[in-house]
Structures are given as structure tokens and as C-alpha cells.
SEMARLUM-27417 format. One record per residue (C-alpha): residue in one letter; z, y, x. Coordinates in steps of 0.5 Angstrom, whole numbers, padded with zeros to 4 digits, always signed. Example, Ala and Ser with C-alpha at 12.3 -4.5 7.8 and 13.67 -1.06 7.14 Angstrom:
2
A+0016-0009+0025S+0014-0002+0027
END
This chain:
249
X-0251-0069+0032X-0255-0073+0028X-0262-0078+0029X-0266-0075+0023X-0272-0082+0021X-0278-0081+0020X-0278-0087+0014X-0283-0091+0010X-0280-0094+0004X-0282-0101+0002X-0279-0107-0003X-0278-0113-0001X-0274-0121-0002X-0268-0123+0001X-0271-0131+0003X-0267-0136+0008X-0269-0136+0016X-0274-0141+0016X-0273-0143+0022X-0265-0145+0021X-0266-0149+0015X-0267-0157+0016X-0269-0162+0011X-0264-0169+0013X-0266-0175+0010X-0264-0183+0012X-0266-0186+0019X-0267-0193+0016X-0270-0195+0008X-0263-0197+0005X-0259-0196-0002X-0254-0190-0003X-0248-0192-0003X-0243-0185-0004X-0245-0178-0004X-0240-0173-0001X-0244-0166-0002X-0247-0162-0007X-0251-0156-0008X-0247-0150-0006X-0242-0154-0001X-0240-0151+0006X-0241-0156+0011X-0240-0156+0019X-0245-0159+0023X-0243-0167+0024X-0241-0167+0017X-0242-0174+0013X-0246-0172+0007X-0248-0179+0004X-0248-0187+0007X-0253-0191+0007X-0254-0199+0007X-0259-0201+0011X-0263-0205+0007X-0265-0209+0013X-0258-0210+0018X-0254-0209+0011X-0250-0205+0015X-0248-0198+0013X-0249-0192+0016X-0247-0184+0014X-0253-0178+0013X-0250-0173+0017X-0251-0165+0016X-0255-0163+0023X-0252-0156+0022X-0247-0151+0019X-0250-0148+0013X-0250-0149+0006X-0252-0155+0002X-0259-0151-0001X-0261-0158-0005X-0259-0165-0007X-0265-0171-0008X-0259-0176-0007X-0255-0181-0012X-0251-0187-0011X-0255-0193-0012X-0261-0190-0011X-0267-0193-0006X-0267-0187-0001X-0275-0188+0001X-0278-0183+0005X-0276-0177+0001X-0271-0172+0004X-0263-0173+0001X-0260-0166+0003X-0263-0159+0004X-0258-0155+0009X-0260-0147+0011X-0255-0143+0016X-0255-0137+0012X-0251-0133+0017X-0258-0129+0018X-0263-0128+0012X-0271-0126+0012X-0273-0120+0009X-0280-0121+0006X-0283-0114+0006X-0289-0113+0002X-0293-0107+0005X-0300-0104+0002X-0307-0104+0006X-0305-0096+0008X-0298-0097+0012X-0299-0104+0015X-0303-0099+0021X-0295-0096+0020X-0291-0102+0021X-0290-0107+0027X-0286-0112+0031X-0279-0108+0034X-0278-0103+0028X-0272-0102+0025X-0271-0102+0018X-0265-0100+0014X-0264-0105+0008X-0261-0103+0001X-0259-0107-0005X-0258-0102-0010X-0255-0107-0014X-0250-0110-0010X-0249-0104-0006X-0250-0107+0000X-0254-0104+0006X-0255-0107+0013X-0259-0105+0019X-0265-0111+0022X-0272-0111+0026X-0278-0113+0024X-0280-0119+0028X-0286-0121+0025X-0292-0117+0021X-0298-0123+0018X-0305-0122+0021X-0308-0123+0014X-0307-0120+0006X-0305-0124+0000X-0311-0124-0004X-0306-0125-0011X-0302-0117-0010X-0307-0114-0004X-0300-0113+0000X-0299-0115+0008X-0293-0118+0008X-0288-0116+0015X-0281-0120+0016X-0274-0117+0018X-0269-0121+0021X-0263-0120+0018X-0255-0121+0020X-0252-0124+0014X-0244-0128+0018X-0241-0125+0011X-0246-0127+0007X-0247-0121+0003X-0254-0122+0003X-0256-0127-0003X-0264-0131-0001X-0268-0130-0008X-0265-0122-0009X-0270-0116-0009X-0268-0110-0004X-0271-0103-0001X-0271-0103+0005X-0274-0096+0010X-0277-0098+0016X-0277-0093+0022X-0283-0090+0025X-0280-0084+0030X-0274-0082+0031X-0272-0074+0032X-0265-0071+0035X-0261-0066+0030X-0257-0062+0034X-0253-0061+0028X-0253-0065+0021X-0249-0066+0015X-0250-0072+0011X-0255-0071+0004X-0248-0073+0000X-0245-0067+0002X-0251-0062+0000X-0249-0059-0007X-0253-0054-0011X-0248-0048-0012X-0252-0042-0016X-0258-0043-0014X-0256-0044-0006X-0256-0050-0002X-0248-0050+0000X-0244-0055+0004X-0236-0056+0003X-0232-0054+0009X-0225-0056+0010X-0220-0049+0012X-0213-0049+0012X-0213-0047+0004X-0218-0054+0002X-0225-0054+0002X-0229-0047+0001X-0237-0047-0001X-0241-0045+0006X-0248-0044+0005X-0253-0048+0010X-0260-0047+0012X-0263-0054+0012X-0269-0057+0016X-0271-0064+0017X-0268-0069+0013X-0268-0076+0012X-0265-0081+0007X-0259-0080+0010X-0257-0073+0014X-0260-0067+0013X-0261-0062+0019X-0257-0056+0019X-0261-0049+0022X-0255-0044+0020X-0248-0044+0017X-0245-0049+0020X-0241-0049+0027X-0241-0056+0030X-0234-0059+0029X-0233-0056+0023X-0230-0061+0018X-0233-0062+0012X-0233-0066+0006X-0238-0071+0004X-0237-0077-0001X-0236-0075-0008X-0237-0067-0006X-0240-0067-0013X-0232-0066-0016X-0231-0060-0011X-0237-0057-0014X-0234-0059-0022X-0227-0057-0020X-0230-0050-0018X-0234-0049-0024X-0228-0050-0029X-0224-0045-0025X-0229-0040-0025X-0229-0041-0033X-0222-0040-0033X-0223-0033-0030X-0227-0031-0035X-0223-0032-0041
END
């Protein structure tokens, strides 16, 4: 059994989560004396990034990281007046936004709570979310609605400023019985699955129903808890054909 998804297709960004990044800057106006991050740095929260001498106690003191994260920017050298300018950027990056760009005729479609499956045909990276906000307004620049998904990224596979695809959820309908698409292959003009026997894999021809981006609902030819195959089933499809050709000579 399966879920097959009904899906609207969307592109969107990958951004750092707004709400888990902080600027850090001096408590007191006073001289840098040393630095201790750069850009790219991994730092826990409480960890020193730069000391500062107060230019009224004369005292030094440390700029420390308000939380774990990454050091996403750096406006600090040593000997440099601090001001009131910010010294460090840190984002947590263990969870990212989507930033979703949908047109006039879906927004009706999307709202707080979906699902959505994420997608990096670059990376090859996928990951499940939920659209947690959906903006009341247009942009008047590329007349697109924008929606945000919060994304879990503790292995840090999603990078903020990359392009992803992303399928977000609009109903939901159980398959008593699915295959997964990559299994489908096309064999003289039928639809056929590969299903193991005790010889190796046989071609099975299947009657599909509905289908989304990942399984395909099966009406007739397979029985449930047959084994089947699915990733690189293309090569069995190959593999038969060369031993058809050599029949033939």
C-alpha cells in the first residue's frame, strides 16, 4: 500500500531561518584588539569571537557568540574602533527556509500546514517540510506570491542560496497497491514491472492507475508482497534485449 499525492510543482531558494540568525556587535564603543572567527567558522554559543577595549574603562572584555551556528560575516578587525556597527553575523543553520515562488493561480492551492517534498536535482538531495507561512501580498517585480517552508538541515546538506524544486501537497489518497515509478519500464509497447522469482527477475505486465512523482497505483498484474525490483530496473530491461538479439542470430 502506498499514498498516492496530489502535488503542485513550485521552484524556490534555499535561505537561512530568519528567526535563528543574530547579529553580535560590542556592548561598550572601544578598540578590537584580537579577532577569533572568520567567515565559514563553526562556533558553540559562549564562544569568544573578539575582545574589545573599552575605550572609557580601558578594560578589556570578549564579544562572544549568542548561539551555536556559523559565522555567515565578518565586519571586525583588530585595531579597528567598533562603533555601532555589527562585528559578526552567526546563523544556526541546522534548519533552513524554502522560499517558494508561486503564481496568482495556485496561492488559492497552498497554505500553512502542507507538505512539501523538496528537491535538488543538482545535489541529489531531497527532504520532507511544512509550509509555515504563505504572504498576504504579491511582488510586484515577477507577479509571484511567496510561501515559506521550514526545513530540517542538522546535516547540513541544504546550502542557503541554492535554487531547489519542491512538490507541495494538496490531497492525499491511499493505493492498496503501489510500485515505485523507477520500476515501470516500457517492454514492447506494455507497461511491465520486474518481479523476482526463483530464477531472478521476470518481465510482469501491470495495469496502472493513479500516479504521482513517486509511486504508481497498480490495478492489475501484481499480487501484494511480491518482490520486485526498482533502482536501475532500466538494466534488466537492457539485459533482456541483448539476450532476445542473441536468439535471433
Amino acid at each position: 500500500p502506498a499514498v498516492i499525492r496530489e502535488t503542485l510543482p513550485v521552484y524556490g531558494l534555499i535561505a537561512p531561518d530568519a528567526e535563528r540568525v543574530r547579529d553580535v556587535g560590542a556592548r561598550f564603543p572601544g578598540v578590537i584588539r584580537s579577532v577569533g572567527a572568520a567567515v565559514g567558522d563553526s562556533v558553540r554559543a559562549g564562544a569568544t569571537l573578539a575582545t574589545v577595549e573599552s575605550n572609557e574603562s580601558l578594560q578589556s572584555y570578549a564579544v562572544v557568540a549568542p548561539l551555536a551556528g556559523v559565522v555567515t560575516a565578518r565586519q571586525a578587525n583588530p585595531g579597528e574602533q567598533t562603533g555601532d556597527k555589527s562585528l559578526f553575523t552567526v546563523a544556526d543553520l541546522s534548519k533552513v527556509w524554502v522560499e517558494l515562488a508561486l503564481f496568482p493561480r495556485d496561492s488559492a492551492k497552498v497554505r500553512v500546514g502542507q507538505s512539501v517534498r523538496v528537491r535538488s536535482a543538482d545535489a541529489g538531495l531531497s527532504g520532507d517540510g511544512r509550509i509555515v507561512y504563505v504572504a498576504p501580498f504579491g511582488s510586484s517585480s515577477n507577479q509571484t506570491l511567496a510561501a515559506r517552508v521550514s526545513l530540517d538541515n542538522g546535516q547540513r546538506r541544504w546550502v542557503p542560496g541554492l535554487y531547489v524544486s519542491a512538490d507541495v501537497t494538496l490531497g492525499e489518497t491511499p493505493a492498496p497497491l503501489a510500485v515505485r515509478n523507477e520500476a515501470l519500464q516500457n517492454l514492447a509497447g506494455r507497461t511491465v514491472v520486474f518481479v523476482q522469482d526463483d530464477g531472478g527477475f521476470e518481465p510482469r505486465a501491470v495495469r496502472t492507475g493513479r500516479t504521482d512523482g513517486e509511486w504508481s497505483e497498480v490495478l492489475g498484474g501484481l499480487a501484494p508482497g511480491e518482490r520486485y525490483a526498482t533502482q536501475n530496473s532500466y538494466i534488466l530491461k537492457a539485459e533482456l534485449g541483448k539476450g532476445e538479439a542473441s536468439h535471433e542470430h
